[in-house]
matplotlib code that plots the C-alpha trace (Angstrom):
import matplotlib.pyplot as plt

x = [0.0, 2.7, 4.6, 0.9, 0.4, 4.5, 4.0, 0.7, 2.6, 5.3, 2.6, 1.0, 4.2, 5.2, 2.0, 2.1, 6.0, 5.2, 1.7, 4.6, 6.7, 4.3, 3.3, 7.1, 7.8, 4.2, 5.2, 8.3, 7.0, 4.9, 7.8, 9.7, 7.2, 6.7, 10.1, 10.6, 7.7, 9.4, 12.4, 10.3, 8.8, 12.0, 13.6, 10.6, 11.1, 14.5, 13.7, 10.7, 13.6, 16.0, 13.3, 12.4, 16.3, 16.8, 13.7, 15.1, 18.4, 16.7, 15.1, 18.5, 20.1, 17.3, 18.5, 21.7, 20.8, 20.3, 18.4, 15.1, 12.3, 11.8, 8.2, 6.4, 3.9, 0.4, 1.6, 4.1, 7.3, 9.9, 9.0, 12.7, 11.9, 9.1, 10.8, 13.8, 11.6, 10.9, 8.3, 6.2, 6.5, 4.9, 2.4, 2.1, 2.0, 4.6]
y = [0.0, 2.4, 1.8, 2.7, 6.1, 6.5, 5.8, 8.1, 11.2, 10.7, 10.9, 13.6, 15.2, 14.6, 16.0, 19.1, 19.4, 18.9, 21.5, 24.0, 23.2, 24.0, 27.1, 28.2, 27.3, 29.2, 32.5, 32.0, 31.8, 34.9, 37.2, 36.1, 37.5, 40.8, 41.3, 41.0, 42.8, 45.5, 45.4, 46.0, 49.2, 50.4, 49.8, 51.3, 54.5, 54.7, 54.3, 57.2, 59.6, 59.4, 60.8, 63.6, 64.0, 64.2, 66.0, 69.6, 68.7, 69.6, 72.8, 74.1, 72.2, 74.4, 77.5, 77.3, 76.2, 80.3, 78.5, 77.4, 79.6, 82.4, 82.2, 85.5, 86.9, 87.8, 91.2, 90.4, 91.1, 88.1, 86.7, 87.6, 90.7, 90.3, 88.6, 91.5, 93.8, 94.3, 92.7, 96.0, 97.2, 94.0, 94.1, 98.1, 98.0, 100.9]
z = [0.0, 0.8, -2.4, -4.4, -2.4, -3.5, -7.2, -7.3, -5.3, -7.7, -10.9, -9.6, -9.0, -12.7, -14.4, -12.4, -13.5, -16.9, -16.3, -15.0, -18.2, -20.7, -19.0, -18.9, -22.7, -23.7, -21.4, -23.0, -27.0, -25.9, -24.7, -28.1, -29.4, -27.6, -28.2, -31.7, -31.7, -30.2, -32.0, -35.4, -33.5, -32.7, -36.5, -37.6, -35.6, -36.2, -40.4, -39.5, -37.2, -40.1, -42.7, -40.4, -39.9, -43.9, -44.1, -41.8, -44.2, -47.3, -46.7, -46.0, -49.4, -51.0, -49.6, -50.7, -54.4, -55.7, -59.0, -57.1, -56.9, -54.6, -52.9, -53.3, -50.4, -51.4, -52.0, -54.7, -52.7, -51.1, -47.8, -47.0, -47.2, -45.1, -42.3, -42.0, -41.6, -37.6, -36.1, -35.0, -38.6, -39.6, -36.8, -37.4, -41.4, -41.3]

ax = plt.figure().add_subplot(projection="3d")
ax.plot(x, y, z, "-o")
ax.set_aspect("equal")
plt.show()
């Protein structure tokens, strides 16, 4: 009798080990998977901060190209001129 009640701790024992297992390797799979997850976010924002990045570089490549067109205000004049004017003559309209 005592070697029965042995051999069925010992099964129970067993199953719940192998419960435990499954668990681990499941919880594992899913954290794989969060973190490639988050490694394609993170490429993905690093791609999207290097077009922003290129992006502020090409308004200034345009400003040093002379050949591209000047924007004209509503008024016909340059917005540079415009924008050296002071700001209380802009405000003021003198």
């Amino acid at each position: 009798m005592k070697e029965a009640a042995k051999a069925s701790e010992f099964r129970v024992r067993l199953e719940l080990s192998e419960r435990a297992e499954s668990t681990l390797r499941e919880e594992l799979a899913e954290e794989r998977r969060r973190r490639e997850e988050a490694e394609r976010e993170r490429e993905d924002l690093r791609q999207e901060l290097a077009t922003v990045r290129e992006s502020r570089e090409s308004p200034q490549a345009v400003q040093e190209q002379p050949e591209k067109a000047v924007p004209q205000s509503a008024t016909g004049g340059t917005q540079e001129s415009v924008q050296r004017r002071p700001w209380w003559q802009r405000w003021f309209g003198s």
